[in-house]
Backbone bond lengths (Angstrom), bond angles and torsions (degrees), N, CA, C in turn:
res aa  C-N    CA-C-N  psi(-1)  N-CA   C-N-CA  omega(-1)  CA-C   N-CA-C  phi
1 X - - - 1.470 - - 1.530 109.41 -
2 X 1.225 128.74 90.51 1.238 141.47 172.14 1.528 116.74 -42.15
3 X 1.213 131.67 114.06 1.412 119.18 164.89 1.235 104.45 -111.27
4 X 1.836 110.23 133.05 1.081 114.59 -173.49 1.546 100.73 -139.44
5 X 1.895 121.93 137.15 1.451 133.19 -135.47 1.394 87.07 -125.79
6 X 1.563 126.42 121.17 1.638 111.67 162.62 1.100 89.66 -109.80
7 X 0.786 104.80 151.34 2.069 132.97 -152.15 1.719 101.59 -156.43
8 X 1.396 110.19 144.87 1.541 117.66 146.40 1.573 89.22 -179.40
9 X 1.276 115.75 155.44 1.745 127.96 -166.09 1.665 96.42 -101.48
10 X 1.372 125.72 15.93 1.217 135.96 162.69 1.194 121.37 -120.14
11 X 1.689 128.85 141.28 1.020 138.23 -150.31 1.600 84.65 -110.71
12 X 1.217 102.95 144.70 1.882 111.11 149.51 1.361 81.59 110.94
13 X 0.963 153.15 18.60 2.131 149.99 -166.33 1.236 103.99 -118.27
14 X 2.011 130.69 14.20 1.142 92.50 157.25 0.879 114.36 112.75
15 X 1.778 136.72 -31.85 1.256 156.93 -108.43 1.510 95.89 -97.04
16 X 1.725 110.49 -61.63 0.915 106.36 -173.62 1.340 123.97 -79.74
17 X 1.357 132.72 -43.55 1.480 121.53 148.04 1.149 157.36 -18.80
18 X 1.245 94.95 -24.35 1.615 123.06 162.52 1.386 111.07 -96.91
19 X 1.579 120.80 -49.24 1.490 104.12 157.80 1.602 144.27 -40.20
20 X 1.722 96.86 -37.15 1.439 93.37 157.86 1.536 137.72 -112.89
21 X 1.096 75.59 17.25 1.816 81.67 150.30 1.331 129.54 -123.33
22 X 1.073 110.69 10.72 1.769 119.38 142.72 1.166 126.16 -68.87
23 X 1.691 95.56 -37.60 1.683 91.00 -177.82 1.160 113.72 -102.15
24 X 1.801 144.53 -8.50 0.976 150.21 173.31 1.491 88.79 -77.91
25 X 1.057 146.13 -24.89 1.906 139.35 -175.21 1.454 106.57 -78.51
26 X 1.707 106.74 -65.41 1.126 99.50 -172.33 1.439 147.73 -57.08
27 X 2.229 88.58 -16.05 1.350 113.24 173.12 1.624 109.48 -92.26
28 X 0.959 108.47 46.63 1.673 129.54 170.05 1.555 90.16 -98.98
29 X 1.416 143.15 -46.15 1.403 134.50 -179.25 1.234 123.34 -149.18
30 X 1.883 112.13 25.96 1.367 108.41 150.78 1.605 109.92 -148.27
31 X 0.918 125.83 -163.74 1.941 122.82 -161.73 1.480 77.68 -117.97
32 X 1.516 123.93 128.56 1.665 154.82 -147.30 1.262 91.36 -148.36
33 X 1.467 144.29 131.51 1.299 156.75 72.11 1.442 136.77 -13.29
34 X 1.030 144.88 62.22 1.263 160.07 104.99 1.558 104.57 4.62
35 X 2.312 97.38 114.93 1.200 111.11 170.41 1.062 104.28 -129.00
36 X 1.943 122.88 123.61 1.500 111.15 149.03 1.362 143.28 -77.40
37 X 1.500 126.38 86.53 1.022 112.50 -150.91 1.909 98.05 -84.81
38 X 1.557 124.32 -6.83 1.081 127.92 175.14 1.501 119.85 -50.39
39 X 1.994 136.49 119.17 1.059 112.84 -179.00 1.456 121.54 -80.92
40 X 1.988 105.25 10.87 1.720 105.79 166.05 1.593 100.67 -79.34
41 X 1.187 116.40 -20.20 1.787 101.87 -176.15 1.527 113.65 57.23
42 X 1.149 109.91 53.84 1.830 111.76 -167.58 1.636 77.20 -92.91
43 X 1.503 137.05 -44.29 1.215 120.01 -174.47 1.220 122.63 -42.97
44 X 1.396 109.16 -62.00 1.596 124.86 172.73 1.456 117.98 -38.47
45 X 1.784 122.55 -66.17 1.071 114.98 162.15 1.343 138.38 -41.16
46 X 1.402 106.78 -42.20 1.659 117.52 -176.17 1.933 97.23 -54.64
47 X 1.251 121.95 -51.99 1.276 116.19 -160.55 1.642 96.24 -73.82
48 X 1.076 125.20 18.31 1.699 106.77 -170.11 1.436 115.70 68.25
49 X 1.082 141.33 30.59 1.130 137.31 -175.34 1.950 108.28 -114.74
50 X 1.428 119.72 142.76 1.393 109.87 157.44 1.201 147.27 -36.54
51 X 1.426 149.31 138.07 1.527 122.25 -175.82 1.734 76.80 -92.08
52 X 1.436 85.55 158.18 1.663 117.05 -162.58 2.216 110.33 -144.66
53 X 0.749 102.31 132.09 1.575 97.76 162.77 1.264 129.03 -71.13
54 X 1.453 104.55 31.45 1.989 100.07 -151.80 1.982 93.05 -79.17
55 X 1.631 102.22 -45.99 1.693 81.32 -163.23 1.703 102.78 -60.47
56 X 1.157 129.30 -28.90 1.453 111.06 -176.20 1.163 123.22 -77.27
57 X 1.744 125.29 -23.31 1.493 112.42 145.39 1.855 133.95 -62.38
58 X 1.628 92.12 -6.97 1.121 89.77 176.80 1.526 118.25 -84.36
59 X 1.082 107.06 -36.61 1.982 116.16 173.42 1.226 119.00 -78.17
60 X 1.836 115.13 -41.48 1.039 109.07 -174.06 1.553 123.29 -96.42
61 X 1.199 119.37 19.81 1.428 130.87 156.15 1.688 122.96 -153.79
62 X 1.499 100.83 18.82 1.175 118.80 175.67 1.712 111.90 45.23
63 X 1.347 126.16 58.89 0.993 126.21 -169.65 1.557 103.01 -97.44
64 X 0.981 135.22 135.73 1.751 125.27 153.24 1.371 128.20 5.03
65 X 1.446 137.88 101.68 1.450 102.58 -167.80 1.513 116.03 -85.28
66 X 1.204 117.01 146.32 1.137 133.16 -178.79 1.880 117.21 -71.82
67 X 0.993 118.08 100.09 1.388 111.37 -165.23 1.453 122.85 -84.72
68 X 1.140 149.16 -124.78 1.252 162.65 -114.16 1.460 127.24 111.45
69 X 1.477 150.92 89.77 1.186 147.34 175.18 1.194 99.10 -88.65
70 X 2.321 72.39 139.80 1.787 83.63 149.03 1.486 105.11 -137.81
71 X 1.066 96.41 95.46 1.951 71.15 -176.76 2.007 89.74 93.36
72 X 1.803 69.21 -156.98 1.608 86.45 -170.14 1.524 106.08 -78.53
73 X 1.165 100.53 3.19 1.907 103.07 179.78 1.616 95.90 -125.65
74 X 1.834 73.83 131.73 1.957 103.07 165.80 1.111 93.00 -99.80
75 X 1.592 94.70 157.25 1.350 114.79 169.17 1.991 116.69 -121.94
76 X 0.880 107.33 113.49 1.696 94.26 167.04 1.391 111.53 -99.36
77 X 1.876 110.12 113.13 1.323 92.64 173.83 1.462 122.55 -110.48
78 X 1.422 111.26 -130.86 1.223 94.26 -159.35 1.833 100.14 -162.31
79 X 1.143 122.75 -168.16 1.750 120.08 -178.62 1.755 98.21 -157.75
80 X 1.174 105.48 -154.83 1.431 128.06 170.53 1.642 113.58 -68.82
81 X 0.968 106.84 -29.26 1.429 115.74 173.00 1.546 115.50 -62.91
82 X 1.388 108.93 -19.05 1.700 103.17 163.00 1.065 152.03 -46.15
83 X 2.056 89.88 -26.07 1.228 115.40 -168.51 1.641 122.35 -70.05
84 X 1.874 96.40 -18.33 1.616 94.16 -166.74 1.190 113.29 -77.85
85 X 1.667 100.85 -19.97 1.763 97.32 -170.67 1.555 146.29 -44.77
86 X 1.249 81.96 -11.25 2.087 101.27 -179.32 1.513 79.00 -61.73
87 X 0.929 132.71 -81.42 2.152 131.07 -158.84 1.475 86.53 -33.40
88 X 1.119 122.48 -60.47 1.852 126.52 -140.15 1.755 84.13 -77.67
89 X 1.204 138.18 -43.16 1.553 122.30 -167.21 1.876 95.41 -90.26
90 X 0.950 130.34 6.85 1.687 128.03 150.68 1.148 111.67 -57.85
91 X 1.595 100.17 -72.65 1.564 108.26 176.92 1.831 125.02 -54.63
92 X 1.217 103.43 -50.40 1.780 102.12 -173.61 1.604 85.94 -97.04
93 X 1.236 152.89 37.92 1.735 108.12 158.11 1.441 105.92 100.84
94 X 1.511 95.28 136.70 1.446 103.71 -175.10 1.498 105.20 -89.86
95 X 1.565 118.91 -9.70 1.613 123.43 174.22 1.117 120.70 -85.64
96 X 1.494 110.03 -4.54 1.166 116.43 179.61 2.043 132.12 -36.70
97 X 1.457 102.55 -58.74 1.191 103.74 147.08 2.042 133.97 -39.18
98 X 1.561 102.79 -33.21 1.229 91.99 173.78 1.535 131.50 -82.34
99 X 1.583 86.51 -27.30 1.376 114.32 -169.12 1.692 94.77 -67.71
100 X 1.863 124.15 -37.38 1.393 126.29 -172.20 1.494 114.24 -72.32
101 X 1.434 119.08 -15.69 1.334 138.23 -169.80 1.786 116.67 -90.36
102 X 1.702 85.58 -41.23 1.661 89.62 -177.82 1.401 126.19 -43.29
103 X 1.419 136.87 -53.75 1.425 144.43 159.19 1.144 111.88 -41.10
104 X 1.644 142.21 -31.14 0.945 118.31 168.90 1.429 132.31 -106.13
105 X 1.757 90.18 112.94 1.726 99.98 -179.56 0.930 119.74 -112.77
106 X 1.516 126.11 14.21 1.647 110.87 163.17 1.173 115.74 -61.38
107 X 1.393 126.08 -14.00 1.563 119.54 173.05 1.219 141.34 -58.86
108 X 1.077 144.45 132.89 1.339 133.71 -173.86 1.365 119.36 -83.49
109 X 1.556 112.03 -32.22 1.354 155.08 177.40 1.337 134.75 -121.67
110 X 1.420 147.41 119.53 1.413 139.97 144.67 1.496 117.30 -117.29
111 X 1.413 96.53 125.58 1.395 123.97 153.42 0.988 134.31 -68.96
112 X 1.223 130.08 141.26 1.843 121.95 177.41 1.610 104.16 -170.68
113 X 1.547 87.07 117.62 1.542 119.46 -172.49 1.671 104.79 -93.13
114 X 1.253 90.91 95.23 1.445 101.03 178.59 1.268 144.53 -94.55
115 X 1.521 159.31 132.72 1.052 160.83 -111.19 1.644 115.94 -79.89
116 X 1.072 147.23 107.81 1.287 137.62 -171.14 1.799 119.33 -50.19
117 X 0.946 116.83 57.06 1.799 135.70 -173.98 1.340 99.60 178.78
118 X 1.952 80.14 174.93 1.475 96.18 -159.87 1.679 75.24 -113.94
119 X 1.513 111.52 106.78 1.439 101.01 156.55 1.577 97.07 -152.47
120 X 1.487 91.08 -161.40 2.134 84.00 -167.33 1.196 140.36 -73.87
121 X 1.320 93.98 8.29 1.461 123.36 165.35 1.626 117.51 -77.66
122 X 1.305 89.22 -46.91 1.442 97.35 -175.00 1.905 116.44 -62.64
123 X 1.811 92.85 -47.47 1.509 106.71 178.71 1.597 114.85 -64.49
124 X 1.120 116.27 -37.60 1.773 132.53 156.73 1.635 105.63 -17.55
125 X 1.700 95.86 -71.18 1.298 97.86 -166.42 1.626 113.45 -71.76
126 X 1.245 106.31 -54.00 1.763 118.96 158.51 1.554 94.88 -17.04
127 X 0.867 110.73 -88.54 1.483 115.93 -169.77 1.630 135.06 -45.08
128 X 1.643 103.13 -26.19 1.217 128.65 167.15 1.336 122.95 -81.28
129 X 1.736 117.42 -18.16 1.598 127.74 -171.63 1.871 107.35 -78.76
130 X 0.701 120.11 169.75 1.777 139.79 141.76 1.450 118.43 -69.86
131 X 1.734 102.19 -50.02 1.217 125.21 -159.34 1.496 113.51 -123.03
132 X 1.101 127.13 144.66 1.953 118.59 161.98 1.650 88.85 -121.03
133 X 1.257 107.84 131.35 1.497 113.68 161.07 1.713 103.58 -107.65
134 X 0.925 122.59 144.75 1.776 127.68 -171.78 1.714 103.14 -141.74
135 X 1.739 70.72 96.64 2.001 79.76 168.91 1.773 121.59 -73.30
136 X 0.778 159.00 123.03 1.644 164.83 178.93 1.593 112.70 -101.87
137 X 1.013 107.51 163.84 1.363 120.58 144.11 1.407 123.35 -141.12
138 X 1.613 112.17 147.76 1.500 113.95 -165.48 1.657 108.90 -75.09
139 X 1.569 129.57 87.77 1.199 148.95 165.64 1.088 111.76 -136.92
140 X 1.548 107.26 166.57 1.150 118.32 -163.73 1.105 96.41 -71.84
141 X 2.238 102.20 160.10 1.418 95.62 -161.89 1.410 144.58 74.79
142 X 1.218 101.73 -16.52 1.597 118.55 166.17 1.470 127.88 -61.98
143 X 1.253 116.37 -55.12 1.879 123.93 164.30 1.234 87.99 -53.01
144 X 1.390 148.11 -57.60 1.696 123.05 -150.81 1.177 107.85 -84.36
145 X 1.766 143.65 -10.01 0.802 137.33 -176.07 1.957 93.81 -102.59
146 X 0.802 127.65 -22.93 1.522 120.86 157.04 1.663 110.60 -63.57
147 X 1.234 114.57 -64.83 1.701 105.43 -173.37 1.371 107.13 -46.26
148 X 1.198 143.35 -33.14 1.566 155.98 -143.51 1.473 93.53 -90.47
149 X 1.274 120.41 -35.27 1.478 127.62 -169.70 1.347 91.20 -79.11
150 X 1.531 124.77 -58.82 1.164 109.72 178.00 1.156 143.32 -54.10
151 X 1.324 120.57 -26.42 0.967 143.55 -155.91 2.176 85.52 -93.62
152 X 1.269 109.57 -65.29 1.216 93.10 157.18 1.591 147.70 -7.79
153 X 1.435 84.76 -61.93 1.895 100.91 171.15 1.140 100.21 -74.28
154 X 1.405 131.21 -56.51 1.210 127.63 178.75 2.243 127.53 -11.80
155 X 1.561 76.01 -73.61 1.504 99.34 153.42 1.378 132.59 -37.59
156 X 1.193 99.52 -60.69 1.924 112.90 -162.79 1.732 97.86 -72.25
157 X 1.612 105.77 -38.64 1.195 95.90 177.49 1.748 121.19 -71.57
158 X 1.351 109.05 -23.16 1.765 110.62 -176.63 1.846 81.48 -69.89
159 X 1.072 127.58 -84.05 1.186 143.07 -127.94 1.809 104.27 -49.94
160 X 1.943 98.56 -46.63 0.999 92.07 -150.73 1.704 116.36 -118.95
161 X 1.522 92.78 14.93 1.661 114.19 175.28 1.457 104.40 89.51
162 X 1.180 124.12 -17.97 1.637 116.13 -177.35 1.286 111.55 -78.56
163 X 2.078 95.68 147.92 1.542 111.16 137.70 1.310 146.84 -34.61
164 X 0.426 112.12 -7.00 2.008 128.25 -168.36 1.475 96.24 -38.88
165 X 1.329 120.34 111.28 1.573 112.04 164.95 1.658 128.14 -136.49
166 X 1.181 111.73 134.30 1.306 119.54 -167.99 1.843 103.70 -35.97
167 X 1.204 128.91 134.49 1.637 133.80 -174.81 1.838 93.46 -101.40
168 X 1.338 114.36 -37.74 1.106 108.72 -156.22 1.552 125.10 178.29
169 X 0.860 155.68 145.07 1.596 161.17 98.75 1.306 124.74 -22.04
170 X 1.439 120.58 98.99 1.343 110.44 -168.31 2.017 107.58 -109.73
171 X 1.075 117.48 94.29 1.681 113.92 174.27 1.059 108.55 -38.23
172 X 1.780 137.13 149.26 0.853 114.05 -162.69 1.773 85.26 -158.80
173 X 1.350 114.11 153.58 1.592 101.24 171.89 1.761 110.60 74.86
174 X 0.786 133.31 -12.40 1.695 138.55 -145.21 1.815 104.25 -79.48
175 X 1.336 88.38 115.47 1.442 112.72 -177.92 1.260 105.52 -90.06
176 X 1.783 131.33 84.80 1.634 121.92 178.15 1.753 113.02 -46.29
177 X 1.568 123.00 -21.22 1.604 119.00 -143.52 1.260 87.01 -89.19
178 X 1.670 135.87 0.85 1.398 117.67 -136.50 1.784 94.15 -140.16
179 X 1.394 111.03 97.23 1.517 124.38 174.50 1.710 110.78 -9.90
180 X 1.308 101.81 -68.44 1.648 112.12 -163.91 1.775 116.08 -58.50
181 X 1.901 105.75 -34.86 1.392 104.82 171.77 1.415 94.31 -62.58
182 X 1.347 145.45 -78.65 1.669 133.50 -157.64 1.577 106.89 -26.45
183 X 1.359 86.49 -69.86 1.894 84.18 -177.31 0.785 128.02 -40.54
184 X 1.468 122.62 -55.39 1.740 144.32 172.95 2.213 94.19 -43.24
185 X 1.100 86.11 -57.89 1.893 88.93 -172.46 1.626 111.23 -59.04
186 X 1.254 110.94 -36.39 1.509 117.07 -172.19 1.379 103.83 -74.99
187 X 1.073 120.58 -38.15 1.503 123.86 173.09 1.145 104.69 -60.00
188 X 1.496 131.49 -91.97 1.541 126.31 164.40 1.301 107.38 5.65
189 X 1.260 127.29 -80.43 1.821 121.58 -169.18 1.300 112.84 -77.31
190 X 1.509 124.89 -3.58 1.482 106.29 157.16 1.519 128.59 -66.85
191 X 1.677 92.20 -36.22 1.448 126.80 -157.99 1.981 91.08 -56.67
192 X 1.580 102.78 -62.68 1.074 144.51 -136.83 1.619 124.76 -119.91
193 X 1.431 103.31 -12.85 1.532 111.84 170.62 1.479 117.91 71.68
194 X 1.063 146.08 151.91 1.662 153.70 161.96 1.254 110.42 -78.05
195 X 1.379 97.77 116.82 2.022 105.59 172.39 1.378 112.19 -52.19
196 X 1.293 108.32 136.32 1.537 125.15 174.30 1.619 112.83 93.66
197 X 1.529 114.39 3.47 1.235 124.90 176.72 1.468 121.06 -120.90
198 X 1.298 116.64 90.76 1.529 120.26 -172.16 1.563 97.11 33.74
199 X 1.820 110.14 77.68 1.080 110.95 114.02 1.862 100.14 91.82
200 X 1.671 105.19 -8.37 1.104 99.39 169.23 1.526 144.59 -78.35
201 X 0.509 144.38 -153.27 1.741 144.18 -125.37 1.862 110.34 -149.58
202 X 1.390 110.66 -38.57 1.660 106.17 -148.78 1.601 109.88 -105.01
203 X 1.173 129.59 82.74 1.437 125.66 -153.92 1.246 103.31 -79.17
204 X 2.240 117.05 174.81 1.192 108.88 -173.72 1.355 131.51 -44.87
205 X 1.348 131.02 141.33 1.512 119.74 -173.39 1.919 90.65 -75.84
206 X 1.652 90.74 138.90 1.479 103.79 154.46 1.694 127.04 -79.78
207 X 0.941 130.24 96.48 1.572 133.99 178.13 1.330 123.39 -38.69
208 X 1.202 115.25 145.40 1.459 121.94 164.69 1.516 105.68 -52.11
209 X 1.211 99.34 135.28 1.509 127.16 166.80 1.382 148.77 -156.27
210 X 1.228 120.65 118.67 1.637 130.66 -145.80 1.403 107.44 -76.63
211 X 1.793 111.01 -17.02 1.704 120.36 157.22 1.291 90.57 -53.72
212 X 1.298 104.74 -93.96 1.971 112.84 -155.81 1.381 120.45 -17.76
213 X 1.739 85.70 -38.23 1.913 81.64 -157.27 1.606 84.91 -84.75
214 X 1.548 143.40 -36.38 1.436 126.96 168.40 1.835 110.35 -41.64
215 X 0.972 117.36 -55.81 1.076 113.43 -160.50 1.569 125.46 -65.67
216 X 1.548 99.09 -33.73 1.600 122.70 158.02 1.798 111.98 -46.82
217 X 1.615 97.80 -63.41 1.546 99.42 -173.75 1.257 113.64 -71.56
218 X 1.515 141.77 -16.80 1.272 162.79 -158.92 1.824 115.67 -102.85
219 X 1.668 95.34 -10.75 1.442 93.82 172.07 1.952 103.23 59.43
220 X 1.631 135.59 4.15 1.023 121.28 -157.35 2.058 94.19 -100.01
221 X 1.332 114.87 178.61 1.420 101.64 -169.20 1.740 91.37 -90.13
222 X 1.504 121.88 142.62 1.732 145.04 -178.43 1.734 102.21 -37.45
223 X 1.901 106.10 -60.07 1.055 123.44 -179.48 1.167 125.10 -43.57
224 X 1.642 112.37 -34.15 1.769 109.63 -172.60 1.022 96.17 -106.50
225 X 1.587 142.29 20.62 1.560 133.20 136.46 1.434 141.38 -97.82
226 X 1.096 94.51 -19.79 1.308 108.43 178.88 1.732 129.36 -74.93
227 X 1.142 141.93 112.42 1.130 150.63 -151.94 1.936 107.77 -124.03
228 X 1.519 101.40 161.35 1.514 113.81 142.22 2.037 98.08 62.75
229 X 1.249 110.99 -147.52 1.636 100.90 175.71 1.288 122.35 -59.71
230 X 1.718 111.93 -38.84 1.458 110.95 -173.18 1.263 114.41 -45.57
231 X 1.565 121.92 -39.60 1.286 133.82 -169.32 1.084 97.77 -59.14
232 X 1.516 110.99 -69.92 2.003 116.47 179.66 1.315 126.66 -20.84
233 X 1.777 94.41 -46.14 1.639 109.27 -176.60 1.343 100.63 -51.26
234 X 1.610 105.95 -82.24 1.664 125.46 -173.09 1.921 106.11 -37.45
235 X 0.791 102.57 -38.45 1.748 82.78 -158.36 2.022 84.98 -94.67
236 X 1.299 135.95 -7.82 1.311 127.92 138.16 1.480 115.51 -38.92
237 X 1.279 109.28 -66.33 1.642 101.89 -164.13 1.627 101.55 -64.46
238 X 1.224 125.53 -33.18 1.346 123.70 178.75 1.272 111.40 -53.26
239 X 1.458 114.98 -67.30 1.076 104.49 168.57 1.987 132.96 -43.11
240 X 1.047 105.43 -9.91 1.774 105.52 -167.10 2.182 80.82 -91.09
241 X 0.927 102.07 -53.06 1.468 96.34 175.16 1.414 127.12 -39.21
242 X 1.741 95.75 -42.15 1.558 98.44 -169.30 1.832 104.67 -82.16
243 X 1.132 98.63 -6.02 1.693 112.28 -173.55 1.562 98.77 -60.74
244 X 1.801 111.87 -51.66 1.398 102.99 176.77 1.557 141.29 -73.24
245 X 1.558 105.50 18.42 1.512 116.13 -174.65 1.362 82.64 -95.51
C-alpha cells in the first residue's frame, strides 16, 4: 500500500488538483484512500462532498474514520478544523498519522493532500508517506521552496527512522511563451536533474491550461475536461506514479 504525500510549503502549486486526480485515476482500477489533510479542504469540496470534521476526529481521538465513497475511492475529508491539529500531533506524536493509517490495508493506494507549510501536520504526513511528490511552479522562489521540502524529508527521515523518499518534482502551471518560466524550469533541472536521467528528480512539466483552471474553479471532475495533449500530459504523470506501486 503505497503512501504517497503531495507537499510544497507554498500555496497556489497545484497541490490539490493533482492530488485529486491521482487518486480519482488511479481508482479507475484499484480501491484509493484519499486524505485531506488541508484546513482549506479544497479536496473535499472539489469532489462534491461536505466539509466535515472527520480528519480531526480521526487523529485527534483516533476514532474510526468516517469516510465518503466514490467508487473505488474513499475519501476522508476534512474542514477548518484541521487547523488545530499541530497542538494535537505535540501531544500524541508526530507518527501519529502513520500509526492511524497502519490498519488500513484494503487500500491499494493513499493519498494525502497536505497543508501548504512546513508544520506538524505537514511532517506527520512526510513521515507517514513512502513517497513525497512536490508539485511547484516555475516562479520566483520556487527552488527554495523545493529544497525546504527536502530538507524536510531530510529531517523526518533522521528523526524518525523512516523511508520517506522524494517521488518527484512535478512543474506545474508552465507557461512555455513566458521568459521567466524557462529560467525558473532550467534552474529546477540544474538544481535537481531530469527524471529518467541518472537518477533525477524534475518530471514532464504540466502546462498551463484554461481546462484545469475551469475545472478547479468549477468544482467539475479534471477528467471530463481535459482533452488532446493536456490529457496525454495528466494521465503521463499518473502513470509515473502508478510506476511506483
Amino acid at each position: 500500500m503505497p503512501i504517497v504525500a503531495l507537499a510544497n510549503r507554498k500555496g497556489g502549486v497545484g497541490k490539490t488538483t493533482l492530488s485529486v486526480a491521482i487518486a480519482t485515476k488511479l481508482a479507475d482500477r484499484d480501491p484509493v484512500l484519499l486524505v485531506d489533510l488541508d484546513s482549506q479542504a479544497n479536496a473535499t469540496e472539489s469532489l462534491g462532498i461536505p466539509l466535515q470534521p472527520q480528519v480531526s476526529k480521526w487523529l485527534q481521538y483516533s476514532d474510526p474514520p468516517t469516510l465518503t465513497s466514490l467508487g473505488r475511492l474513499d475519501v476522508l475529508p476534512g474542514d477548518d478544523h484541521t487547523q488545530d491539529l499541530d497542538t494535537v500531533l505535540v501531544r500524541r506524536g508526530i507518527e501519529l498519522i502513520k500509526r492511524q493509517l497502519a490498519p488500513l490495508t484494503q487500500y491499494r493506494w493513499v493519498i494525502l493532500d497536505c497543508p501548504p507549510s512546513i508544520s506538524n501536520l505537514a511532517r506527520a504526513a512526510v513521515c507517514a508517506a513512502d513517497f513525497v511528490l512536490c508539485p511547484t511552479i516555475p516562479e520566483y522562489l520556487s527552488l527554495a521552496g523545493v529544497r525546504q521540502l527536502v530538507h524536510l524529508i531530510d529531517e523526518v527521515r533522521r528523526d524518525h527512522g523512516v523511508s520517506t523518499r522524494l517521488m518527484g518534482i512535478q512543474p506545474n502551471k508552465v507557461d512555455w511563451r513566458t521568459k521567466d518560466h524557462k529560467e525558473h524550469l532550467t534552474n529546477l533541472v540544474k538544481a535537481f536533474g531530469t527524471w529518467g536521467k541518472g537518477g533525477g528528480l524534475v518530471w514532464p512539466p504540466l502546462r498551463q491550461s484554461i481546462a484545469v483552471a475551469t475545472a478547479t474553479t468549477e468544482a467539475r471532475p479534471l477528467w471530463d475536461v481535459l482533452s488532446g495533449r493536456i490529457l496525454e500530459d495528466w494521465q503521463a504523470m499518473v502513470e509515473r506514479v502508478r510506476s511506483y506501486g
